[in-house]
C-alpha positions as CSV (number, residue, x, y, z in Angstrom):
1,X,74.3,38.9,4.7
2,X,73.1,35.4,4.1
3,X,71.4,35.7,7.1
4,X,69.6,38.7,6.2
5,X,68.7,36.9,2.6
6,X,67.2,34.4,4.9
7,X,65.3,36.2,6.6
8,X,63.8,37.9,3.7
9,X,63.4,34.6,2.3
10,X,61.1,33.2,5.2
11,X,59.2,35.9,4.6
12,X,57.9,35.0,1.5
13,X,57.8,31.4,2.3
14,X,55.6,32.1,5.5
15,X,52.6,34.4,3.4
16,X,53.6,36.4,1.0
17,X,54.0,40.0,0.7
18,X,51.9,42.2,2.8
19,X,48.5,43.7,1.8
20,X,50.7,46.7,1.4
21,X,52.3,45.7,-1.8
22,X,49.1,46.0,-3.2
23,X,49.0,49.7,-2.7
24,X,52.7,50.4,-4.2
25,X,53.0,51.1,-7.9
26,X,54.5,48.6,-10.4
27,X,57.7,47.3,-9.9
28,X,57.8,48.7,-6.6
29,X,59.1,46.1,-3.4
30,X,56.8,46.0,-0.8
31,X,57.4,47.4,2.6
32,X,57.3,46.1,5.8
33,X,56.4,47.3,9.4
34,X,59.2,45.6,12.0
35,X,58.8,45.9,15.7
36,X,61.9,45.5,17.9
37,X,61.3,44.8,21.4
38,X,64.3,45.5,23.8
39,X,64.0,45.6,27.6
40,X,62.0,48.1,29.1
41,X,62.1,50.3,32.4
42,X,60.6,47.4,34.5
43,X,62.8,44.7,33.4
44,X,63.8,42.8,36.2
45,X,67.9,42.0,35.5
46,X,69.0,38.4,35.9
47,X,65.6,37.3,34.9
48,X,65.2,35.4,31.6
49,X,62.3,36.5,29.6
50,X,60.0,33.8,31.0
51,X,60.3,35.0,34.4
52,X,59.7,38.3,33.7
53,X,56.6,39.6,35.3
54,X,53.9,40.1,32.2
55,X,56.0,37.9,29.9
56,X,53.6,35.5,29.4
57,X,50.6,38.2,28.5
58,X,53.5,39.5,25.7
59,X,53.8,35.9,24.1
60,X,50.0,35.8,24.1
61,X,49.3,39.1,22.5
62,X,51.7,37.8,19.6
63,X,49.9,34.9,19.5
64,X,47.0,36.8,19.1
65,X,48.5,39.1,16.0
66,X,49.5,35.8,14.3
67,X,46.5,34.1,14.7
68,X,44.7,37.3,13.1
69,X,46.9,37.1,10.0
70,X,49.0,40.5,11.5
71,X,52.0,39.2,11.9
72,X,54.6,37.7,9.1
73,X,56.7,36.1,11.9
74,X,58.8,37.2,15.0
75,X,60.4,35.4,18.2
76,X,63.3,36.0,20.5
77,X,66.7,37.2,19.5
78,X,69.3,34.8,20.3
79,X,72.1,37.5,22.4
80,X,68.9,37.9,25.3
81,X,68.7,41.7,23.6
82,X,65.2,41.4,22.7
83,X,63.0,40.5,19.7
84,X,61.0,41.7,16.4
85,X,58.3,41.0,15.0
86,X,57.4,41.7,11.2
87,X,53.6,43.0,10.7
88,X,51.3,42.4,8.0
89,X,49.9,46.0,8.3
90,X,48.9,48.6,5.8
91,X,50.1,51.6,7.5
92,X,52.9,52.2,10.3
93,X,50.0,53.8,12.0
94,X,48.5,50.5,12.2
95,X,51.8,48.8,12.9
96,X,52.6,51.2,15.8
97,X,49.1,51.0,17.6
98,X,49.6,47.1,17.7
99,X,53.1,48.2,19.3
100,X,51.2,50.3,21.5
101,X,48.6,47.7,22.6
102,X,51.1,45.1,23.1
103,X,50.5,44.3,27.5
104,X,54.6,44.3,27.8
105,X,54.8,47.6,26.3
106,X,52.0,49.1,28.4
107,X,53.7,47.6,31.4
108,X,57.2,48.7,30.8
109,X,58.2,45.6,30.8
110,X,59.6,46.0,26.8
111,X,60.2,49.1,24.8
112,X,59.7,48.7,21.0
113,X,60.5,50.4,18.2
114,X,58.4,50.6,14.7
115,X,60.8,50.9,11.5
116,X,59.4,50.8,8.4
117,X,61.6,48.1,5.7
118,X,61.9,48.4,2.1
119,X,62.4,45.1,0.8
120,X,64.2,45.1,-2.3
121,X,66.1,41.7,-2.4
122,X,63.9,38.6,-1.9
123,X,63.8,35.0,-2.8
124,X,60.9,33.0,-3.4
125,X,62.2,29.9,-1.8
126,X,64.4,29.4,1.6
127,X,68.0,28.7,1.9
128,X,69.0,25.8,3.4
């Protein structure tokens, strides 16, 4: 759980509530778009992510979606099971055509997931 509440946390710490919560009515919590990446069909087993064929055009697309103010944060989960990223979309329509554009996916190097988060517990300030 405390990990969660960190998570949520950085969130806020790292930009804010998405444009989204600008949409919701009063006193509702904003809503997040979350990606999870897993392997795909054409991951190659006993390869870290970095040799993967196409991994490095994945890392650059995030790059990409960060530098354009779309995404809150994401990275690498630590088990080797995959990853998320947390968008700063409006819509999961939006969220899921980034998911969709995203060179790994295409490739079938990663699958992904879009889930759409309700974020009713946050803090304004990170946990140490």
């Amino acid at each position: 759980m405390r990990t969660a509440l960190l998570i949520v946390a950085l969130l806020l710490y790292a930009g804010g509530a998405t444009a989204a919560e600008g949409n919701l009515p009063a006193g509702q919590p904003p809503v997040y778009f979350v990606l999870v990446h897993s392997p795909g069909p054409k991951w190659q087993a006993g390869l870290s992510f970095q040799e993967q064929p196409g991994g490095d055009e994945h890392v650059r697309y995030m790059g990409e979606l960060f530098e354009r103010g779309l995404m809150v944060m994401g990275g690498p989960f630590l088990d080797d099971s995959g990853g998320m990223m947390i968008s700063r979309t409006q819509t999961i329509e939006e969220a899921r055509r980034l998911a969709r554009d995203d060179p790994a996916v295409r490739s079938g190097l990663l699958n992904v997931k879009v889930h759409p988060w309700l974020v009713p517990m946050r803090s304004t300030t990170p946990e140490n």
